[in-house]
Structure formats: C-alpha cells, structure tokens
C-alpha positions in Angstrom: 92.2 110.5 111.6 93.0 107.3 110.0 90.6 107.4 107.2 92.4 107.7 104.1 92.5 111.3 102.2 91.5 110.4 99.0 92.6 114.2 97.7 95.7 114.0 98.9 96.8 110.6 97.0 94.6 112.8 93.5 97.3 115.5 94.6 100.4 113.6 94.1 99.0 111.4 91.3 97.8 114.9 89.5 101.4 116.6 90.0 103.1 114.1 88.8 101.3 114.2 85.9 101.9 117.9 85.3 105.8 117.3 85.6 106.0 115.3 82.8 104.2 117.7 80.7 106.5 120.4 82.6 109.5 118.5 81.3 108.6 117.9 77.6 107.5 121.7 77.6 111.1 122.7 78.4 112.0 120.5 74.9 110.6 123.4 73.1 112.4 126.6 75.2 115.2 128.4 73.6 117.6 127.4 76.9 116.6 123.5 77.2 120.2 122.8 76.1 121.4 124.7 79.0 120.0 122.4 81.8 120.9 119.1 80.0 117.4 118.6 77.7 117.5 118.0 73.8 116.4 120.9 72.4 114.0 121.5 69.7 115.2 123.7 66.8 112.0 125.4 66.8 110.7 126.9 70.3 107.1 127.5 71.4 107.8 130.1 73.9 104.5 130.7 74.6 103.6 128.1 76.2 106.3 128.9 79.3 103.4 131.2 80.4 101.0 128.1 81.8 104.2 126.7 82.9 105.3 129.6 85.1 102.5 129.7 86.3 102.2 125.7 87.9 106.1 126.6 88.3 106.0 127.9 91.3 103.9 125.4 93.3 104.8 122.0 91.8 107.5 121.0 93.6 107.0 122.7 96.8 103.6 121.2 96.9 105.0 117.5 96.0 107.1 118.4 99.1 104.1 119.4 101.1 102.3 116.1 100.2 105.3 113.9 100.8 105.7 115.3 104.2 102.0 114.4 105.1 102.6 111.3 104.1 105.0 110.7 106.7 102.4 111.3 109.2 100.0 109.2 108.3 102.6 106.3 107.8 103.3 107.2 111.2 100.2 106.8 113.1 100.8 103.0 112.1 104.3 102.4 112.9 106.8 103.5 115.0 110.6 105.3 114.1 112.5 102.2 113.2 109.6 100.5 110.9 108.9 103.8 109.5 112.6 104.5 108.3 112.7 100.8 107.1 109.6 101.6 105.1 110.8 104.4 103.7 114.6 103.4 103.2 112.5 100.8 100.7 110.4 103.4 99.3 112.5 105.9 98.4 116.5 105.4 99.1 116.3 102.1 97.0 114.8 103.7 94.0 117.1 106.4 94.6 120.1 104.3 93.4 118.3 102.4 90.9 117.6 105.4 89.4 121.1 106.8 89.5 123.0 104.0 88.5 120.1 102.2 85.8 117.2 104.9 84.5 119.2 108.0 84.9 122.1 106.5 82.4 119.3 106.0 79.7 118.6 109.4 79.1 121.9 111.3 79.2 123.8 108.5 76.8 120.3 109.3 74.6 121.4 112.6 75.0 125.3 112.3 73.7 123.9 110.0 70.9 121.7 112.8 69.5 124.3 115.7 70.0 127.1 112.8 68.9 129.2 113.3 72.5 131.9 110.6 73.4 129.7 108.6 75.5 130.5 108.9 79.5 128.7 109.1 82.6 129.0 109.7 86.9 126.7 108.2 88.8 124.0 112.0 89.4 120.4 111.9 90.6 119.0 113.8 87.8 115.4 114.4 88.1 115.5 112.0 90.9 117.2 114.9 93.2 113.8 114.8 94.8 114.0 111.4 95.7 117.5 112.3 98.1 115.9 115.4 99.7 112.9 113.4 100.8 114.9 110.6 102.2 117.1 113.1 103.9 114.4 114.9 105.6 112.9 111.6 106.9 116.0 111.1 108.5 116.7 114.7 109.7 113.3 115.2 111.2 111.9 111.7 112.2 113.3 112.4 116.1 111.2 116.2 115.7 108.5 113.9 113.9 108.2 110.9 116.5 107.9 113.3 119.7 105.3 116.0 118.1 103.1 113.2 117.4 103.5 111.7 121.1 103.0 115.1 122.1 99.6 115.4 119.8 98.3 112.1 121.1 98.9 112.8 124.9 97.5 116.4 124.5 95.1 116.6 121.2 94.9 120.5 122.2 98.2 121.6 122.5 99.3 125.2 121.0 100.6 124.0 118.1 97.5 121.7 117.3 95.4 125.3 118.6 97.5 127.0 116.0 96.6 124.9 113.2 93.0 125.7 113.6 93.4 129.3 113.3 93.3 130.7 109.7 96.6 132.6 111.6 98.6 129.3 109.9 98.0 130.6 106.4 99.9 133.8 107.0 102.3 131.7 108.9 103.3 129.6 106.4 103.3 131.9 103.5 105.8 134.1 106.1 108.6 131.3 106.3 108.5 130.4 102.6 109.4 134.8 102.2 111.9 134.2 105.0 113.3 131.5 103.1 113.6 133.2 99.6 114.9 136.4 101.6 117.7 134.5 103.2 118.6 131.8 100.8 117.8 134.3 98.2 118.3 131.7 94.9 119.0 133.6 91.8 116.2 131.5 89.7 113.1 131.1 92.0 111.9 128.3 90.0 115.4 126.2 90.3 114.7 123.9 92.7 116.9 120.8 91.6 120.0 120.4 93.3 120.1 123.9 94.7 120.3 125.3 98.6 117.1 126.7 97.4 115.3 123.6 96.6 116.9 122.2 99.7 115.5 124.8 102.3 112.1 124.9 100.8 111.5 121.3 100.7 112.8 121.0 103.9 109.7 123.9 105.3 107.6 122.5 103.1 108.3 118.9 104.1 107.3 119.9 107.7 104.3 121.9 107.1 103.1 119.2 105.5 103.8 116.7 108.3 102.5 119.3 110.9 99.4 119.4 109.2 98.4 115.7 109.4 100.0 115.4 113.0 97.6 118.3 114.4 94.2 116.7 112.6 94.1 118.0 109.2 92.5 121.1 110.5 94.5 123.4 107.8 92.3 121.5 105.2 89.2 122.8 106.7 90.8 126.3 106.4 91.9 126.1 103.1 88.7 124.5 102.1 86.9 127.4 103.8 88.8 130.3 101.4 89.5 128.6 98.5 87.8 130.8 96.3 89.8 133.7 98.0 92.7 132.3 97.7 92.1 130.8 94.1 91.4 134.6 93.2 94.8 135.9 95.0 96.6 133.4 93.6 95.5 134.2 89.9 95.7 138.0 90.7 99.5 137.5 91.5 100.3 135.4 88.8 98.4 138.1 86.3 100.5 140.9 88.3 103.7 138.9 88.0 103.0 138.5 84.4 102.0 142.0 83.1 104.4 143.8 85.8 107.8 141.8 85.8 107.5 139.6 82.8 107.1 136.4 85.0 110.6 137.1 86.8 109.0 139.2 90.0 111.2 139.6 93.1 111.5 136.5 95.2 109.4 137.4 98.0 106.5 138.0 95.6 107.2 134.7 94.0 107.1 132.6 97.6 103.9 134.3 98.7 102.1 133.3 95.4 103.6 130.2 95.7 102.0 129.4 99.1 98.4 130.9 98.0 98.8 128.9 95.2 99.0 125.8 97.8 96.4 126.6 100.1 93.7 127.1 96.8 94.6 124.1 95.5 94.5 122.4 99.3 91.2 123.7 99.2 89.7 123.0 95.8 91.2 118.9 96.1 89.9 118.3 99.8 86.3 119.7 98.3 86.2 117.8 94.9 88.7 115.0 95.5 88.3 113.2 98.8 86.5 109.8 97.1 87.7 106.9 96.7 88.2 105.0 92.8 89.3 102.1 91.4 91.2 104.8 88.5 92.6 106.2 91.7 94.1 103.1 92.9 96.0 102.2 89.6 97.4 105.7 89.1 98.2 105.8 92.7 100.7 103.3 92.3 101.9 103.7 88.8 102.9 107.7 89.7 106.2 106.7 91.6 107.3 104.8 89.0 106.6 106.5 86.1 108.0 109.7 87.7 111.3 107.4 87.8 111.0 106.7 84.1 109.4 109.6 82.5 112.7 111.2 81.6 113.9 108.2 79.6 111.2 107.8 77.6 110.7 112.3 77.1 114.5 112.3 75.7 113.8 108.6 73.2 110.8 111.1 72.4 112.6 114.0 71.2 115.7 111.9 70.1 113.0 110.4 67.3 110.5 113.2 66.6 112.5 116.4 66.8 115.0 115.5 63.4 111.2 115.3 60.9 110.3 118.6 59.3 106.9 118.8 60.9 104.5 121.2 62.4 106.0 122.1 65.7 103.2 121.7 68.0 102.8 117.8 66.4 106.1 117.7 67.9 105.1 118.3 70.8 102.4 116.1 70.8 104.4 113.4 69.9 107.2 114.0 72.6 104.4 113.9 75.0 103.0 110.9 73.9 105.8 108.9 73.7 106.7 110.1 77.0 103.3 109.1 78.9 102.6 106.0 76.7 106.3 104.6 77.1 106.6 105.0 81.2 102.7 103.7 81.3 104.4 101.0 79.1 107.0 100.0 81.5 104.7 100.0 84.5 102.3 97.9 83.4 104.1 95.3 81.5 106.9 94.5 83.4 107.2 97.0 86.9 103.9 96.1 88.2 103.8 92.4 86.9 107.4 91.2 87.7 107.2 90.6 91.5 111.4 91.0 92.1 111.0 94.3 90.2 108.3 96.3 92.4 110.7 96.6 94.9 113.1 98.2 93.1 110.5 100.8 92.4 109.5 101.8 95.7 106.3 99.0 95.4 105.1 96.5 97.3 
C-alpha cells in the first residue's frame, strides 16, 4: 500500500494539462467576456463540443485525485505534520496567487479592454486551491480515525464495501444527490459556486476513501473500463444529439462519475510506471496551473488584435500559454531555492 501509483500522479499531471487548453478554448466562445476572459472577436464554437465533453469530469476528478493524495500522505505522517505539509503546499500558494499571479492577468485584462486599472485581492482560478485546503481541515479528524480504524481492522464494512463493484453505483448515487439538492443552474460552474463546493467536498472524500480502504475501487474500475468507457461516450452522444449539451443535472452527474471510473480504469491499466518525463511534469503541474492564466490572457492580449486565420490564433494563445508557464518553472521556480516554496515545492 505504500508503493507509489504512478497513474494517479499521470492523472493529475494529464488534467492539468487539459485545463489550460480548457481555458484558452473559452478565448474563442461568444460569452468569454462574461466570466472575466479576453474574448476573441471571432469564435470557434465548435470546438465547445470536446470541451463539454472533458467538462464534466475535470474538476471533479482533480478533486478525486487530490483527495487520494491525502491518504497516502497520510500513511507517513500523522494529523499535525500532515496539516503543516499541506498548509505549505497549498494555503501558501493560495495567497501568493491571490495577492501576486492573480493581479497579472486581470490588470492584462483592463489594459486590453482600456479599464481604470483596480484590483481586490480574489482567488481566481485558484478557487481550487481554497476548497482543497478547506477540506483538509474539515475532514482531517473523519480522515485520521478511518485510517486508524482501516489499520486496526483491514476488513471492516466500509473497506468490504469498496471491493464490491456496489461502490460504483454508490458513488455515481451521491454525485445525483448532490446536483438534485444543490441543484446549480450551470452544471459545469464549478468555481466559486455552492455547487463546486459540495461536489469537491464528495469528491474529495471518495477519493480519500479509496486509498484508505486499499485501492480496491482501481481493481473495479480497471475490471469495466471498457463498459464504462462505452457508457460514458453513449451519454455524452445522448446529451449531445438529445439536449444540445445542456441535459438535466442528474443526467449530467451520472456521466460525470462513469466518466471517472473509465478513466480510473484506463490510467491504472496503461499508466502505473514510473519515468523520468513523469517526474519533471509531476512537479512542474502545480506551478504551472498557478501561472497558466497569466501567461493565456499576455497570449490573447498580443495575438487576438492581427487579422489572422482564427484557428492560428488559437494556436498561438495556446502556445504562449504552455511555453510561458514552462518558462517560469524552469528558469526561475524550480531553480531559485527561496522561490519553490512559495509554489507549493520542496
């Protein structure tokens, strides 16, 4: 139980990777101004259909991951060096972000749409940041005694429960209980909202349960991955041709969990090895998620004004969005000892 999980680290580092395309994808919808992103002139509409469909997995499953990460930090420490680790991890890049990366972007905004320039301190993309820290805190005393609880009795109910391909249905169950009770106007909205809160929150502990009970929900989802791939895709079609990609809520959380699970399965078969590519990208993912948004809005702040072929645009955007927060990481985050830290790095 202490070997590493190789797919889950792939997982995180992948996800990440599809936000920032996420994020320079919303440069080019018709409503990008609406949520505080420069918007292109021209839109590319078309390409919302890919992102709806990683849209509603994403985040929760970032959630998921962070939650098992908990649990494995916590099979090597106990409470109080675990919320010290993670008060350096995440609550300290937290504010940095607020009060030094998150100011880039939005006065890069007001420049471009000529705004007096002004700013309160807001988490921005970082929102995620605050939940996770907030549900370390909230369920670390739940947290510490389940995994007491595992260790003294590796065959408890809940641990019995886990290895039943019953969990699947289980979980799918509270994320429709959730969307039935919170019931959030935008599925998809998950920054900032009660929504985004509440689902993190289930998410975060499913996550956590399933490292503190042996991994065994891995072995399920590895087992029906192609079923679950195949369900997954068949709601997203029927979502698609049925409802235009806005389907009722309940529909939306159940694809969102078989969405999960497939991908569970598919990483834990094809991703659980070890690589030196792996182990810089590892690293590099928590601070380029910090400084990805800078770099997408200097992107679109240069490229969007030329009269050029639209999809170069967004070409350009999203390299100027990777290449710049590579840029940062590797020049002077990863090489400047006093600065890791402020970045959640050793």
């Amino acid at each position: 139980m202490n070997e590493r999980r190789y797919d889950i680290d792939w997982l995180r580092v992948t996800t990440i990777g599809l936000l920032l395309i996420y994020h320079v994808a919303i440069v080019f919808q018709p409503w990008a101004i609406f949520i505080g992103f420069i918007q292109s002139s021209e839109s590319l509409e078309s390409i919302w259909i890919p992102m709806s469909m990683i849209n509603t997995w994403r985040i929760p499953i970032l959630f998921f991951v962070s939650g098992m990460g908990v649990a494995f930090a916590l099979k090597k420490r106990n409470w109080k060096q675990l919320l010290g680790e993670r008060a350096k991890r995440i609550f300290i890049p937290f504010i940095i972000g607020i009060f030094v990366v998150v100011p880039i972007h939005y006065y890069i905004f007001q420049f471009y749409y000529k705004h007096d320039l002004s700013y309160a301190a807001i988490p921005s993309h970082l929102w995620f940041l605050g939940h996770i820290f907030s549900f370390v805190l909230m369920l670390l005393p739940i947290f510490f005694w389940m995994q007491k609880t595992n260790e003294k009795n590796p065959d408890n109910w809940f641990a019995r429960l886990y290895r039943s391909p019953f969990i699947l249905p289980i979980i799918a169950l509270s994320f429709v209980l959730e969307s039935l009770i919170v019931n959030p106007g935008i599925y998809e909205m998950y920054a900032s909202t009660l929504h985004g809160f509440v689902f993190g929150f289930i998410a975060f502990f499913w996550g956590f349960s399933a490292v503190a009970t042996g991994l065994k929900l891995l072995d399920t989802c590895l087992k029906y991955r192609w079923t679950l791939f195949v369900l997954s895709l068949a709601l997203f079609v029927f979502r698609l041709l049925v409802y235009e990609l806005k389907a009722p809520n309940y529909l939306m959380s159940i694809e969102s969990a078989t969405w999960i699970f497939a991908i569970l399965g598919f990483t834990s078969r094809y991703l659980n090895k070890p690589s030196e590519k792996l182990k810089y990208l590892s690293e590099a993912a928590y601070p380029i998620y910090i400084w990805h948004m800078a770099f997408l809005y200097l992107g679109a702040y240069l490229i969007l004004p030329f009269e050029m072929n639209v999809w170069l645009k967004l070409l350009l955007v999203n390299a100027i969005t990777f290449l710049g927060s590579f840029a940062i990481y590797e020049l002077i985050i990863r090489r400047v000892k006093f600065i890791r830290p402020l970045f959640g790095l050793k």
